[in-house]
py3Dmol code that shows the C-alpha trace and the ligand (Angstrom):
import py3Dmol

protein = """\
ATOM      1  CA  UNK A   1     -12.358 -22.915  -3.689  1.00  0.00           C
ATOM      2  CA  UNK A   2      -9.170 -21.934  -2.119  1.00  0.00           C
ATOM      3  CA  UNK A   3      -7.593 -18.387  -2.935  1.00  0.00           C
ATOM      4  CA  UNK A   4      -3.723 -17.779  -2.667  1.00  0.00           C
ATOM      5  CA  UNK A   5      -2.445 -14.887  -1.835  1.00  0.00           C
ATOM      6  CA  UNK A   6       1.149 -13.635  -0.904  1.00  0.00           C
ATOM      7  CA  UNK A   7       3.155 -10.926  -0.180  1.00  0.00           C
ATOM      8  CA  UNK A   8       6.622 -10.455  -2.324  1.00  0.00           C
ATOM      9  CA  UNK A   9       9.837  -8.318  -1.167  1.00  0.00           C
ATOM     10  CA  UNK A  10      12.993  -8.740  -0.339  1.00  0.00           C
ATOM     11  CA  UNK A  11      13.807  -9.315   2.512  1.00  0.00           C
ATOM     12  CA  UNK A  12      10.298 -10.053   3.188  1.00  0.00           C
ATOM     13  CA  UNK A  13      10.577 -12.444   6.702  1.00  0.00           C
ATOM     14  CA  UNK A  14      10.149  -9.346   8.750  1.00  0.00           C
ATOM     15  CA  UNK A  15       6.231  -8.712   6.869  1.00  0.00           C
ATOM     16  CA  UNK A  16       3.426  -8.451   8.878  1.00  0.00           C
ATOM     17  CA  UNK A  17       1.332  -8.633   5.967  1.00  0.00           C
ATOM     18  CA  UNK A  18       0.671 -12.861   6.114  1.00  0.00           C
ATOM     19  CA  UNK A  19      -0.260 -12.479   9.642  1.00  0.00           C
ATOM     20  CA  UNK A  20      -2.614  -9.146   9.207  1.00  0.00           C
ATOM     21  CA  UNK A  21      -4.441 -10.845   6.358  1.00  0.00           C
ATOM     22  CA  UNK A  22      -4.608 -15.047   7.689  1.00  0.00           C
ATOM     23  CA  UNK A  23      -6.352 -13.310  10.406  1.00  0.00           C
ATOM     24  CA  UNK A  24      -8.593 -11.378   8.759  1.00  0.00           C
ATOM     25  CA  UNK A  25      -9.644 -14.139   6.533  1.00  0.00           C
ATOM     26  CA  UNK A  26     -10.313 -16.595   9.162  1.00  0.00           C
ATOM     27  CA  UNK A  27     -11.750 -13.768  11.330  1.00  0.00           C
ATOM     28  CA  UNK A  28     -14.440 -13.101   8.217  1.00  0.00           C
ATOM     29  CA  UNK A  29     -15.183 -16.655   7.917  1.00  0.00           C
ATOM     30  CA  UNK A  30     -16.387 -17.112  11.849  1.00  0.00           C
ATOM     31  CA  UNK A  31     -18.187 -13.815  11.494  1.00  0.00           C
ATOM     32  CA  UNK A  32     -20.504 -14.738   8.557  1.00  0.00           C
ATOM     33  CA  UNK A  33     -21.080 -18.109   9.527  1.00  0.00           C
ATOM     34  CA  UNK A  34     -21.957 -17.220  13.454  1.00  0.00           C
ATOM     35  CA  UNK A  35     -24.590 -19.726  13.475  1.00  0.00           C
ATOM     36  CA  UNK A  36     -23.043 -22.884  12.333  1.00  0.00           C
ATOM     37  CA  UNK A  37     -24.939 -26.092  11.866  1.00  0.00           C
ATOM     38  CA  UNK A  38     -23.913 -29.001  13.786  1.00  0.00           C
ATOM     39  CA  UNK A  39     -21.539 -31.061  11.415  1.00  0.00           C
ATOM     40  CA  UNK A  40     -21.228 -28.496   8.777  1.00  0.00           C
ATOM     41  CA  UNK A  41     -17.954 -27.795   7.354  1.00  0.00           C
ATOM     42  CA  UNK A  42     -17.964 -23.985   6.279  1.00  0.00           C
ATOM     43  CA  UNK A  43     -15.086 -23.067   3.416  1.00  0.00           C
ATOM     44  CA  UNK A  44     -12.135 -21.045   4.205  1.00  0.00           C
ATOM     45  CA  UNK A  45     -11.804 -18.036   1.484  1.00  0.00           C
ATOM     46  CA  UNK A  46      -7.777 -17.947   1.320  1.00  0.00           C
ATOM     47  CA  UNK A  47      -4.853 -18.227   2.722  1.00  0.00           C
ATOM     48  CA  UNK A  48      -1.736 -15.711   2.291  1.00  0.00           C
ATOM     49  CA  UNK A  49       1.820 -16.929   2.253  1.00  0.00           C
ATOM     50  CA  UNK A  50       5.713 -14.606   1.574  1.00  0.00           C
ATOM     51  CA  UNK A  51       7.819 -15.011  -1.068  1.00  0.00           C
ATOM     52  CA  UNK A  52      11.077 -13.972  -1.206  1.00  0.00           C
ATOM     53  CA  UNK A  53      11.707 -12.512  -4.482  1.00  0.00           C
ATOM     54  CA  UNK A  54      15.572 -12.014  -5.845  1.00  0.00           C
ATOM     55  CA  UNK A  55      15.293 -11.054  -9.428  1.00  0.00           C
ATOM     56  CA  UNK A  56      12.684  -7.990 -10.203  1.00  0.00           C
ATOM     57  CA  UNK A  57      11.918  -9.540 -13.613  1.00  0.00           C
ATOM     58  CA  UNK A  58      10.497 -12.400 -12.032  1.00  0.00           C
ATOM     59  CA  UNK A  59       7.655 -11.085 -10.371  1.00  0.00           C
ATOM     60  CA  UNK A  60       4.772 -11.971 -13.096  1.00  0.00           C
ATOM     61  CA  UNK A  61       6.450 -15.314 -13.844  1.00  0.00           C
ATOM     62  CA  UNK A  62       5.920 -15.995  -9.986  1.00  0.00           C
ATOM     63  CA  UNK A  63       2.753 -14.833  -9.304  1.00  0.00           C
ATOM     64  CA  UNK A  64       1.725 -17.290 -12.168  1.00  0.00           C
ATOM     65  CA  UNK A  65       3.233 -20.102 -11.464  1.00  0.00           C
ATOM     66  CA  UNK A  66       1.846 -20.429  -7.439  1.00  0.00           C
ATOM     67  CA  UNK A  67      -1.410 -19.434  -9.072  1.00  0.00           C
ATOM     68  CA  UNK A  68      -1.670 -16.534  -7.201  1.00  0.00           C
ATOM     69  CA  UNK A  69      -5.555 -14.879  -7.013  1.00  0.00           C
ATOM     70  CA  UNK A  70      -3.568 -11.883  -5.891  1.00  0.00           C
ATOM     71  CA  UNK A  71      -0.571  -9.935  -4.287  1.00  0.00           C
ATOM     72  CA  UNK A  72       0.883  -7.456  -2.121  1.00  0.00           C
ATOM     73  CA  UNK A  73       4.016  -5.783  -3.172  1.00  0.00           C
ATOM     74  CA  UNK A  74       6.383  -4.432  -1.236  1.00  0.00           C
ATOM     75  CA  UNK A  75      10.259  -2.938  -1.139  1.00  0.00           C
ATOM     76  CA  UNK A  76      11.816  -3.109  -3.916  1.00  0.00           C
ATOM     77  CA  UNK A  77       9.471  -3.945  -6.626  1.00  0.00           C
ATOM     78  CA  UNK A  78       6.410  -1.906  -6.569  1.00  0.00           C
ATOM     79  CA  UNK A  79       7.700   0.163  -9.866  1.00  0.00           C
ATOM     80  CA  UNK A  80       7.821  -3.848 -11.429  1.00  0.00           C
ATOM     81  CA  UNK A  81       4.686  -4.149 -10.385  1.00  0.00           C
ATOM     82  CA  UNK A  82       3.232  -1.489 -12.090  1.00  0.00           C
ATOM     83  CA  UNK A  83       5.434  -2.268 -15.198  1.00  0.00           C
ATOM     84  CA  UNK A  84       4.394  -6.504 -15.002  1.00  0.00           C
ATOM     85  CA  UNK A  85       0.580  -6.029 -14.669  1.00  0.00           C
ATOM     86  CA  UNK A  86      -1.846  -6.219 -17.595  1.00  0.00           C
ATOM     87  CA  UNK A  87      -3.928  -3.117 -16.381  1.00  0.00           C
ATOM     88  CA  UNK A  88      -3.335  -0.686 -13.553  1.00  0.00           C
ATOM     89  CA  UNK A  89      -6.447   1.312 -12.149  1.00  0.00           C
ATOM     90  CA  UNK A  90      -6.946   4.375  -9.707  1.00  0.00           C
ATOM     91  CA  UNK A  91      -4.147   6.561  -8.672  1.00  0.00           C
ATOM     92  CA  UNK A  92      -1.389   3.966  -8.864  1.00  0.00           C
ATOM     93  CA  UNK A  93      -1.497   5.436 -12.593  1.00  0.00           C
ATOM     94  CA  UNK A  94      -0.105   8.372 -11.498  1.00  0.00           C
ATOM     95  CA  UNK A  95       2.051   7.216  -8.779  1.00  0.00           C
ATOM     96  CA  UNK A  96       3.637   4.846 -11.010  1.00  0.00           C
ATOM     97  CA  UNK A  97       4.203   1.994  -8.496  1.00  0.00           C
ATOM     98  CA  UNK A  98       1.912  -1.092  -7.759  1.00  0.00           C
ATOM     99  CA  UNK A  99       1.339  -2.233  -4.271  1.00  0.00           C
ATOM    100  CA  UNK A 100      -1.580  -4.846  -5.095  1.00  0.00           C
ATOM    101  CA  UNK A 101      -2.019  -7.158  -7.785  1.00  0.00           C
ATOM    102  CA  UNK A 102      -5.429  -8.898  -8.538  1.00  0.00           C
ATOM    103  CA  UNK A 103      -6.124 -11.584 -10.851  1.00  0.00           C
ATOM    104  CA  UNK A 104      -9.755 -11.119 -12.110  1.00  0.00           C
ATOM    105  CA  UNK A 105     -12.356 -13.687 -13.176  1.00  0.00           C
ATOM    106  CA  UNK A 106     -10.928 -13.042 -16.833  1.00  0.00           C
ATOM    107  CA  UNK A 107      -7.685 -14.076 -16.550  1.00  0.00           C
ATOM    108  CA  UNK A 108      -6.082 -10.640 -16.360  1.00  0.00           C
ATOM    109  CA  UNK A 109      -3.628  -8.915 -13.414  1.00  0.00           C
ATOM    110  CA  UNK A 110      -5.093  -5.901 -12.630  1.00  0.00           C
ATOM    111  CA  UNK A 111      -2.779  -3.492 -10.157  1.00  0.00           C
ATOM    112  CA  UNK A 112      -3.524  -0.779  -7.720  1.00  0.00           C
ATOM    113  CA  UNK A 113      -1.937   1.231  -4.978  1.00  0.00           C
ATOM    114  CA  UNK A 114      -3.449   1.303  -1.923  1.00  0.00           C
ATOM    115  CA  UNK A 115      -0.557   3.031   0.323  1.00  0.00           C
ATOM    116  CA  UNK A 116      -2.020   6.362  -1.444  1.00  0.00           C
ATOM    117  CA  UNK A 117      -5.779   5.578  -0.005  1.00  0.00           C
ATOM    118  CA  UNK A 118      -4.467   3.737   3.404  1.00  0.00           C
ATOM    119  CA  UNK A 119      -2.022   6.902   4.182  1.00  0.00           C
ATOM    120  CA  UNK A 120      -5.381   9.765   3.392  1.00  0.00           C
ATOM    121  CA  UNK A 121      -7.150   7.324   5.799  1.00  0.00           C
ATOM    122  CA  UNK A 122      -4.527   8.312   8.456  1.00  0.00           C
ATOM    123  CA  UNK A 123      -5.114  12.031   8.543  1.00  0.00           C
ATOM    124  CA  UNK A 124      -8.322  12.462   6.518  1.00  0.00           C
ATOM    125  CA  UNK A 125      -9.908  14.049   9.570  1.00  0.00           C
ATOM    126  CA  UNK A 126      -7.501  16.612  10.319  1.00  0.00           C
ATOM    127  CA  UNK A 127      -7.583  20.136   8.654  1.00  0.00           C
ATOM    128  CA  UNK A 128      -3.841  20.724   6.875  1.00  0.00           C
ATOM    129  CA  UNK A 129      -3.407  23.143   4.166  1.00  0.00           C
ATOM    130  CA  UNK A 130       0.062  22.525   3.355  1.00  0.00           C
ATOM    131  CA  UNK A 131       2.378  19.151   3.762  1.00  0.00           C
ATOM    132  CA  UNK A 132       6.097  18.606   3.967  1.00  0.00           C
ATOM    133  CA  UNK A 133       7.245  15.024   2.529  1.00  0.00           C
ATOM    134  CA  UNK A 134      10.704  13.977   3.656  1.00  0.00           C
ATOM    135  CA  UNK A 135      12.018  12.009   1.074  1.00  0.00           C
ATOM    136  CA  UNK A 136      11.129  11.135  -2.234  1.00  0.00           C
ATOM    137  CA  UNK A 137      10.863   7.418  -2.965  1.00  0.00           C
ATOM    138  CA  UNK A 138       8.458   5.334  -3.478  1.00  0.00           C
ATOM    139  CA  UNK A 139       5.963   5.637  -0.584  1.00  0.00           C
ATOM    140  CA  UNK A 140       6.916   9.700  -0.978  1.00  0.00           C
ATOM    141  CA  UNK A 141       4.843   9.113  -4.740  1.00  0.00           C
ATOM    142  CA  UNK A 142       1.950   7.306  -3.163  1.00  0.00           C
ATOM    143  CA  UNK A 143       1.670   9.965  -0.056  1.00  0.00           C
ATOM    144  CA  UNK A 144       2.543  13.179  -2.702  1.00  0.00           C
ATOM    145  CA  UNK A 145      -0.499  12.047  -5.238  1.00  0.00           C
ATOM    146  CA  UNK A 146      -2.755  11.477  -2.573  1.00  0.00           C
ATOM    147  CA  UNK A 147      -2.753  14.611  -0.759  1.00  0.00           C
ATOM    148  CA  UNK A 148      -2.312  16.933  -4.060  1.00  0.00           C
ATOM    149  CA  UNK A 149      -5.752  14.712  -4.855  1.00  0.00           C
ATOM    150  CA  UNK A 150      -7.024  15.776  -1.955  1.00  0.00           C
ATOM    151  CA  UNK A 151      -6.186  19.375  -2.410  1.00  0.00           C
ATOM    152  CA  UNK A 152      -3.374  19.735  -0.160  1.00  0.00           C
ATOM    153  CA  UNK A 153      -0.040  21.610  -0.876  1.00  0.00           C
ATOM    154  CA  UNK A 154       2.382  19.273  -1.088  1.00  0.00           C
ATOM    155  CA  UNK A 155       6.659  20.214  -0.973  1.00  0.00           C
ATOM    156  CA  UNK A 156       9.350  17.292  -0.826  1.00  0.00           C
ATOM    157  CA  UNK A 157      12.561  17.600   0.625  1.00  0.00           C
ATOM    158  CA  UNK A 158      15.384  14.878  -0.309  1.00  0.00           C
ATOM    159  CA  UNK A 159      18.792  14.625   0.795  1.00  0.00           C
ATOM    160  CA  UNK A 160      19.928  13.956  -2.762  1.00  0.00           C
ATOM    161  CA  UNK A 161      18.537  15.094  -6.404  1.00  0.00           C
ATOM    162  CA  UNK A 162      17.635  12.131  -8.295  1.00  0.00           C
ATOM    163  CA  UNK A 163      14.477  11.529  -7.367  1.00  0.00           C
ATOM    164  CA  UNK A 164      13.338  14.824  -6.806  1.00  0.00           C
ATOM    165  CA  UNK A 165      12.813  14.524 -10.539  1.00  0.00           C
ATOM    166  CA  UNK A 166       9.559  12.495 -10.679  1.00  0.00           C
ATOM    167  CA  UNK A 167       8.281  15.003  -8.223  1.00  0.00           C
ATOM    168  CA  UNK A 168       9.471  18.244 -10.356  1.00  0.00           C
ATOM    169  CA  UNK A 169       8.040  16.687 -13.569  1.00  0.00           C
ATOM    170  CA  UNK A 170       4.886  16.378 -11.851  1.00  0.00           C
ATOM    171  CA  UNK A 171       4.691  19.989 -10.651  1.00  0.00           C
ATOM    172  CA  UNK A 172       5.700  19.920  -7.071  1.00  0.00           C
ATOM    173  CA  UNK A 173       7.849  21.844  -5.085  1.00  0.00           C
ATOM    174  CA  UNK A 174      10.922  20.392  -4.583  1.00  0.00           C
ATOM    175  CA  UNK A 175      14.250  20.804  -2.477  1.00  0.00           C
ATOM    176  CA  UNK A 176      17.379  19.002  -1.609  1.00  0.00           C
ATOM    177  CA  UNK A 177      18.565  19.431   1.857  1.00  0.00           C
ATOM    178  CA  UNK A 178      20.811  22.216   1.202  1.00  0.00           C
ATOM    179  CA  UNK A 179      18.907  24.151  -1.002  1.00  0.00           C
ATOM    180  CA  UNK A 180      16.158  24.483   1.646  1.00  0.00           C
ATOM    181  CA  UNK A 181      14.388  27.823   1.729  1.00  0.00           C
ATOM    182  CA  UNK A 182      10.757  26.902   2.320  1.00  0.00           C
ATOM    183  CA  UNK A 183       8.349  29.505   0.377  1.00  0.00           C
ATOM    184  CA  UNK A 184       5.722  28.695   3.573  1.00  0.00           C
ATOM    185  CA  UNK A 185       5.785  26.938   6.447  1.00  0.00           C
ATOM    186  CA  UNK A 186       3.430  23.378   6.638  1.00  0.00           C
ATOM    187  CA  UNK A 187       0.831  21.897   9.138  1.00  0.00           C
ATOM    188  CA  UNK A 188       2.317  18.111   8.224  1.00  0.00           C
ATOM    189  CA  UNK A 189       5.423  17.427   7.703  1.00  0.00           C
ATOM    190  CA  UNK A 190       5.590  13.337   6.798  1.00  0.00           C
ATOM    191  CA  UNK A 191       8.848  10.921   7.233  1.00  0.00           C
ATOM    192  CA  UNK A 192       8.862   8.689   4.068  1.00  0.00           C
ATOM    193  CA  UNK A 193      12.444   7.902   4.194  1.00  0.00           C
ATOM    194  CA  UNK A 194      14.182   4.998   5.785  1.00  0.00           C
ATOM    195  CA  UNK A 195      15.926   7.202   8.249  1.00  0.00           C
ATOM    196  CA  UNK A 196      15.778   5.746  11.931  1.00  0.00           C
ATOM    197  CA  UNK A 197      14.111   2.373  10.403  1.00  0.00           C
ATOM    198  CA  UNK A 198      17.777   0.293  11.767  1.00  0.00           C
ATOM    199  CA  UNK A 199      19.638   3.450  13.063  1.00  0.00           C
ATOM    200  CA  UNK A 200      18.986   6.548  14.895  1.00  0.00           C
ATOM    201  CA  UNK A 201      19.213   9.191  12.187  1.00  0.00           C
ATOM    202  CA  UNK A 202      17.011  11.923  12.044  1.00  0.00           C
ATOM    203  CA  UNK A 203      15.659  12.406   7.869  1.00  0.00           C
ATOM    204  CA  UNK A 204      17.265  15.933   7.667  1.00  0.00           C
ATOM    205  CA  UNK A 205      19.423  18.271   9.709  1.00  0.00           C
ATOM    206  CA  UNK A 206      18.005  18.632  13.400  1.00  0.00           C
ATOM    207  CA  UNK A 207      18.171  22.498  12.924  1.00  0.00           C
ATOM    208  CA  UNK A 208      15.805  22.387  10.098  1.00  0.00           C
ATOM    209  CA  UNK A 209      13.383  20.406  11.945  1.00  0.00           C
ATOM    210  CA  UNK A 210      13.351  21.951  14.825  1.00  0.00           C
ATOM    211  CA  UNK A 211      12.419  25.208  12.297  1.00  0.00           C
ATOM    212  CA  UNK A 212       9.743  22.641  10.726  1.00  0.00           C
ATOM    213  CA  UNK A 213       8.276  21.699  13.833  1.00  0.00           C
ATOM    214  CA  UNK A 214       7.584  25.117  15.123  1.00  0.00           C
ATOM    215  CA  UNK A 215       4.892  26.222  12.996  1.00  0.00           C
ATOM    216  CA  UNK A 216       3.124  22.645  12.150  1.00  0.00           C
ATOM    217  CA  UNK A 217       0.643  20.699  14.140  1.00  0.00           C
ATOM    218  CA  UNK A 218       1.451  17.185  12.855  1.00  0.00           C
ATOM    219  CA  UNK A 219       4.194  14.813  12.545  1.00  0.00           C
ATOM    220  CA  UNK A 220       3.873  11.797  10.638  1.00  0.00           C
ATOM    221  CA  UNK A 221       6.486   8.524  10.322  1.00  0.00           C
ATOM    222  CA  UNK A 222       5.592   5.862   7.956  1.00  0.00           C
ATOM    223  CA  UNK A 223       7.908   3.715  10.074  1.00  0.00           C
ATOM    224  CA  UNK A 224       5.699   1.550  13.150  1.00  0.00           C
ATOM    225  CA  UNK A 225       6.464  -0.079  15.869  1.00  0.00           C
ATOM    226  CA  UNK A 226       8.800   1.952  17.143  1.00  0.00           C
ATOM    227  CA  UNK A 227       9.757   5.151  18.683  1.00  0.00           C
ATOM    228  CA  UNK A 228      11.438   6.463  15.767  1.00  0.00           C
ATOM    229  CA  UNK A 229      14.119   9.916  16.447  1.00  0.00           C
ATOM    230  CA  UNK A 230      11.653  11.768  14.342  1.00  0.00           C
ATOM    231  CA  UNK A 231       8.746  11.671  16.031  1.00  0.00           C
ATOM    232  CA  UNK A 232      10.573  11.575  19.409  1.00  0.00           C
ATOM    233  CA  UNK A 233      11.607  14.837  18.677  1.00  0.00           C
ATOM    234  CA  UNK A 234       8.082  16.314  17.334  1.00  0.00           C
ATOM    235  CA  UNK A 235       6.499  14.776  20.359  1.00  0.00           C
ATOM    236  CA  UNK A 236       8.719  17.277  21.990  1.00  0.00           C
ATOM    237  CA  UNK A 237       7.773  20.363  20.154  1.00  0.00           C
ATOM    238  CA  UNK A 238       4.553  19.424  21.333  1.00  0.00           C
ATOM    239  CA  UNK A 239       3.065  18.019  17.663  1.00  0.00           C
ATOM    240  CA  UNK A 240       0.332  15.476  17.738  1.00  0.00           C
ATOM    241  CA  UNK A 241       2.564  12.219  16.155  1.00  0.00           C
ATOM    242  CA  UNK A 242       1.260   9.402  14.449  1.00  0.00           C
ATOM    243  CA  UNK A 243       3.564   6.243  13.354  1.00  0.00           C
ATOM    244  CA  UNK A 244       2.817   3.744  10.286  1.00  0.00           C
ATOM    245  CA  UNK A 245       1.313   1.260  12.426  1.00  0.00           C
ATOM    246  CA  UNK A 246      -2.553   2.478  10.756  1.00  0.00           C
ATOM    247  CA  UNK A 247      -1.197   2.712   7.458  1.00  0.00           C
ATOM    248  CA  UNK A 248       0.024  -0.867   7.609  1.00  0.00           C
ATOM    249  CA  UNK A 249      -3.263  -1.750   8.755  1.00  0.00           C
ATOM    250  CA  UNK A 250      -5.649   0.313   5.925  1.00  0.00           C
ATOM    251  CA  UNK A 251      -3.580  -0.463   2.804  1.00  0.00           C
ATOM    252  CA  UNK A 252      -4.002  -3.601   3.821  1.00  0.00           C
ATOM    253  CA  UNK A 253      -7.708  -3.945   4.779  1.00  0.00           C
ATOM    254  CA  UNK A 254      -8.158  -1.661   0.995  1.00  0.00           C
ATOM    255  CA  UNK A 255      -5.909  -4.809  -0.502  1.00  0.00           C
ATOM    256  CA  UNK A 256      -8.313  -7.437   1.242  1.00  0.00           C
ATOM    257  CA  UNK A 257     -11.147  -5.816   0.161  1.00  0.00           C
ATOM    258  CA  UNK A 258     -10.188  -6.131  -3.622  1.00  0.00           C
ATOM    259  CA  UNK A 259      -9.055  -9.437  -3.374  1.00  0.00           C
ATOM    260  CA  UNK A 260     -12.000 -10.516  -2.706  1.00  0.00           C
ATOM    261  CA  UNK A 261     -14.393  -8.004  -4.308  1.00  0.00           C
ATOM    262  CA  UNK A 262     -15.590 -10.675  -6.863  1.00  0.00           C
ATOM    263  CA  UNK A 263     -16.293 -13.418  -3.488  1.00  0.00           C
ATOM    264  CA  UNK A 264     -20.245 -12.842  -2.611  1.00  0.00           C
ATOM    265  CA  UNK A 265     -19.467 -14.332   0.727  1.00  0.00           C
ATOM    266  CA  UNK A 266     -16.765 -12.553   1.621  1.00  0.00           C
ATOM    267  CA  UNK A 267     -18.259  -8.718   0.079  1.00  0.00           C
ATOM    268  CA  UNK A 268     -20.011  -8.998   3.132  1.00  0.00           C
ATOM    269  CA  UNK A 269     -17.184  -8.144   5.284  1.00  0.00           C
ATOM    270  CA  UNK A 270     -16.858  -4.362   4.918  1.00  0.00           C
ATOM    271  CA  UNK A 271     -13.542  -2.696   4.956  1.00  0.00           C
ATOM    272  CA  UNK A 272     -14.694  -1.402   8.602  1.00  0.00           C
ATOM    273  CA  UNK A 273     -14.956  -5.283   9.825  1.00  0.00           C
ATOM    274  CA  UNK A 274     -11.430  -6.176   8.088  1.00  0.00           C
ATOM    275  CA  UNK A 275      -9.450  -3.115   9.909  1.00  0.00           C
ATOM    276  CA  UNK A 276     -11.042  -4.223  12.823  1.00  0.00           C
ATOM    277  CA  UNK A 277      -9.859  -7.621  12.589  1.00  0.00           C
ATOM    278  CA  UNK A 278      -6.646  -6.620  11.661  1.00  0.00           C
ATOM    279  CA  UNK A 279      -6.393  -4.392  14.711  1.00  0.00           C
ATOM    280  CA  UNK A 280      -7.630  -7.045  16.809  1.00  0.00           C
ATOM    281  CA  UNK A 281      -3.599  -9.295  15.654  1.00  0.00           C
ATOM    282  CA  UNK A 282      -1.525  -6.372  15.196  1.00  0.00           C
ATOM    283  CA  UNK A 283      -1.639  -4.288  18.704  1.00  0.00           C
TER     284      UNK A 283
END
"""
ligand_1 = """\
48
NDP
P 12.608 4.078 -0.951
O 13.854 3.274 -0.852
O 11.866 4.109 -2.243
O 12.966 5.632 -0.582
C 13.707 5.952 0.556
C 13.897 7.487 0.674
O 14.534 7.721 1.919
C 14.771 8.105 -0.403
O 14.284 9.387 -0.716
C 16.145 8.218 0.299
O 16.937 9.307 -0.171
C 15.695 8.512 1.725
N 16.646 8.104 2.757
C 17.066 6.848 3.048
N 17.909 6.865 4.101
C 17.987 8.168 4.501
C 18.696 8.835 5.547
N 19.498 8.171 6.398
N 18.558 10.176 5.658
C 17.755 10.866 4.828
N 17.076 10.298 3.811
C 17.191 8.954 3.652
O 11.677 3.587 0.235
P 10.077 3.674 0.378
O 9.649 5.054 0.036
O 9.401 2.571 -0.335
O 9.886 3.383 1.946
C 10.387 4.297 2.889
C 9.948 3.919 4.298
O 8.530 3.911 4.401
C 10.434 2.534 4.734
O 10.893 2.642 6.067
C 9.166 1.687 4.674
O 9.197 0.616 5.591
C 8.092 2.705 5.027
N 6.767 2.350 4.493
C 5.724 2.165 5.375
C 4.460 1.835 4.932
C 3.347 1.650 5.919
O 2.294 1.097 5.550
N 3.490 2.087 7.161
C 4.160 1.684 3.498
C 5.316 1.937 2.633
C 6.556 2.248 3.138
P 17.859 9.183 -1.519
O 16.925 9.423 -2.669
O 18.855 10.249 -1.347
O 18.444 7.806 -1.527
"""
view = py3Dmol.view(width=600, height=400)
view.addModel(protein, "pdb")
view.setStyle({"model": 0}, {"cartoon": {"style": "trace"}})
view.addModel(ligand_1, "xyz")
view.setStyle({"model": 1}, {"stick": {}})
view.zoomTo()
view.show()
């Protein structure tokens, strides 16, 4: 049987996520059928499409009516996403955004964040004590649970209150940018906002990074694919810099790999053999 998948945002034309996961899915297919008999025709899993979604309150009625055996969520609509599934599981319960929808054998839309996991995969080998997030919205949730999971300290810094408040409720640190007196200074310090996406903005006042930058060892942007103002100017303090472009890639192998959890062809392909795929389109 055929599986459809899709991604839904808006604007969604610039995703990367049909292409990442197409791949993948043919890629798995010619891996666990490397011997092929002569004149046998060998199924194809899925296939993953975009939708361009306008109105938020559509999202369920959509995924429903193309018959969807699961999603990816993106900008704006992950908090619909958590609010339009019938169960959410892991830490997308604390996060309180969905990323991934999956329709299981019962009937039932099960959600799940897997920025959270496909973030920790990012830095899970370096040794940080204490993170900085810049900014607080939605990705800023999914990095802020992951690492306090992981037993990191986590402090936000936002340019404007409001959604500092998710964050304070929660029992982080929090600051707006000009109530900034950090009570320590931070080995990461993490780009979650938007700034230097489609301008060249830095996310806070150059002064205070530069400040930042002198005492950490990392520099994270969740932006890819470019060299972003941030990171040029931790590169210069001499940080070790990482862009998006892995995150992209493990949230999304983590979202294969539940889509098809209930496929006994495709649980063959470990999450290892769909990131590697996935690098192997996206260099
Ligand atoms: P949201 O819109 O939820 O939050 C954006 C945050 O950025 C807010 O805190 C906002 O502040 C702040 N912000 C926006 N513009 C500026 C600016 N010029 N200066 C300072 N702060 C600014 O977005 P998301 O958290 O969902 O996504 C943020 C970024 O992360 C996007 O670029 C997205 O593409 C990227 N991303 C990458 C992923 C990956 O896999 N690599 C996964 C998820 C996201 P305020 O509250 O004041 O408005």
């Amino acid at each position: 049987m055929l599986n459809f998948f899709a991604v839904f945002g808006n604007p969604i034309t610039h995703s990367k996520s049909p292409i990442l996961h197409n791949y993948a899915l043919l890629r798995a297919m010619q891996d666990l059928h490397k011997k092929p008999k002569e004149g046998k025709v060998y199924p194809l899993y899925g296939c993953y499409g975009r939708i361009l979604l306008t109105d938020s309150k559509e999202l369920r009625k959509k995924f429903d009516i193309h018959t969807l055996s699961g999603a990816n969520i993106t900008l704006p609509f992950k908090e619909e996403a958590f609010a339009q599934c019938d169960e959410v599981r892991g830490i997308a319960r604390e996060i309180g955004a969905c990323n991934t929808w999956v329709r299981e054998k019962n009937g039932i839309v099960v959600g799940y964040n897997t920025d959270a996991e496909g973030f920790y995969a990012c830095i899970a080998g370096l040794t940080i004590n204490n993170a900085l997030i810049l900014g607080a919205g939605g990705s800023a949730r999914a990095v802020a649970m992951i690492l306090r999971a992981h037993g990191i300290g986590v402090s936000l810094l936002n340019r404007s209150q409001k959604r500092l408040n998710f964050f304070r409720d929660h029992g982080f640190e929090c600051y707006e940018s000009e109530n900034f007196e950090p009570s320590c200074s931070y080995d990461l310090i993490i780009n979650t906002t938007s700034a230097g996406l489609n301008n060249d903005f830095l996310p806070c006042e150059k002064g205070k990074l530069e400040a930042m930058f002198a005492d950490a060892c990392y520099a994270f942007d969740l932006i890819y694919g470019m060299p972003t103002p941030f990171l040029t100017l931790a590169k210069a303090y001499g940080l070790n810099v990482s862009d998006g472009k892995d995150m992209l890639i493990y949230q999304a192998a983590l979202a294969l790999e539940l889509f098809c959890k209930d496929i006994p062809l495709m649980q063959e392909a470990t999450y290892t053999q769909l990131v590697s795929y996935m690098r192997e389109i996206f260099v």
